[in-house]
DRENDO-1510 file (C-alpha; in Angstrom, 1 decimal, always signed):
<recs>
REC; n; res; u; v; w
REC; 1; UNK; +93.3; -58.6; -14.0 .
REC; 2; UNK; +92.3; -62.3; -13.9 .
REC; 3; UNK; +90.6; -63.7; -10.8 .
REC; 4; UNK; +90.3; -67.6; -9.6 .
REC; 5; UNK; +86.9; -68.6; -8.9 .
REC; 6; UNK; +86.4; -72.0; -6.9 .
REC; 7; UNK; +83.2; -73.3; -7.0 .
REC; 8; UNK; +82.5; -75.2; -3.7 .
REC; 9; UNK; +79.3; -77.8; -3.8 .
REC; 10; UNK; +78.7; -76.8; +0.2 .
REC; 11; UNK; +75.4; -78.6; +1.1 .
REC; 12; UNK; +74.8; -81.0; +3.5 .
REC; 13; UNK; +75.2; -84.7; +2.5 .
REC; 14; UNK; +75.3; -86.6; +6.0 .
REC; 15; UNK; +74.9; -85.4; +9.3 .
REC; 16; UNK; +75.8; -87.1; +12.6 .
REC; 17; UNK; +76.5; -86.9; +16.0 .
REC; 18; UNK; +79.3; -87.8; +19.0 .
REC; 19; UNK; +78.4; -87.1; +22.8 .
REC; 20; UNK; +80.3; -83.8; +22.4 .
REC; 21; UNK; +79.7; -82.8; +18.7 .
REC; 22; UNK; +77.5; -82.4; +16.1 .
REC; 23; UNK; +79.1; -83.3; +13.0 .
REC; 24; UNK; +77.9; -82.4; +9.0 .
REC; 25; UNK; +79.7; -83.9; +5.7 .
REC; 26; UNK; +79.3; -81.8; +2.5 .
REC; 27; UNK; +79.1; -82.5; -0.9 .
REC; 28; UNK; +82.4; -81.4; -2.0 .
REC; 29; UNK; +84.0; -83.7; +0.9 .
REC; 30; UNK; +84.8; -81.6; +3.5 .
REC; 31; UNK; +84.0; -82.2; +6.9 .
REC; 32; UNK; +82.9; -79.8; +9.9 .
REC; 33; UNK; +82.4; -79.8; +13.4 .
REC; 34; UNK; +81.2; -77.8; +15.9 .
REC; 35; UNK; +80.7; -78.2; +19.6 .
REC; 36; UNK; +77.2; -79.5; +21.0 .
REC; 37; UNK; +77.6; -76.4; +23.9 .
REC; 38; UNK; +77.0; -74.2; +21.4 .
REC; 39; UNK; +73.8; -75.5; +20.8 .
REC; 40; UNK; +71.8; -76.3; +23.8 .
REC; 41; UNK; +69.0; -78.0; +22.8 .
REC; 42; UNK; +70.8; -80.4; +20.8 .
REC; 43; UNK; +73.4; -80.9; +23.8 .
REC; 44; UNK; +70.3; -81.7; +26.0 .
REC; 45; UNK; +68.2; -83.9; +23.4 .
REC; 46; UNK; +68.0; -88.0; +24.2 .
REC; 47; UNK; +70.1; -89.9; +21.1 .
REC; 48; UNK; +66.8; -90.8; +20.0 .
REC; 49; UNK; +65.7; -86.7; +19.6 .
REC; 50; UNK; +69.1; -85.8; +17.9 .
REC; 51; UNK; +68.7; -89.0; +15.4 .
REC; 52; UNK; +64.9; -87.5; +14.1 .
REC; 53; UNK; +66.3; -85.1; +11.9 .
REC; 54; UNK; +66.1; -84.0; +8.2 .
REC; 55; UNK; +67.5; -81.8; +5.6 .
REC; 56; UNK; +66.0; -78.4; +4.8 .
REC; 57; UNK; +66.5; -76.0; +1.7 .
REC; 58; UNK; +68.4; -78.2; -0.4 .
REC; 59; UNK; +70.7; -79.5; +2.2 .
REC; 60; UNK; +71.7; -76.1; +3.1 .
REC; 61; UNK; +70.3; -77.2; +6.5 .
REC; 62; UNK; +68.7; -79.1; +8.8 .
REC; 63; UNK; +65.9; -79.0; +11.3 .
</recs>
């Protein structure tokens, strides 16, 4: 039996922000979104709170 293996490079190269979403760019190119409701501290930060940010572990996150 043969199996495919994909290897996805899936850190964090860029990450950035819309009134209504917080937005991350991976390595590999992809692109994901996700809501600011579902994280309300970020949803109630000033622009000036949400733009302090940095990578953590490698760009696995951010904090």
């Amino acid at each position: 039996m043969n199996t495919l293996a994909i290897k996805f490079d899936d850190h964090a190269v860029d990450v950035s922000f819309t009134k209504t979403s917080l937005h991350f760019v991976l390595a590999d190119g992809r692109e994901i979104s996700a809501p600011l409701e579902w994280f309300p501290r970020l949803r109630d930060a000033s622009d000036a709170e949400r733009k302090d940010w940095r990578f953590i572990g490698n760009g696995m996150g951010i904090h």
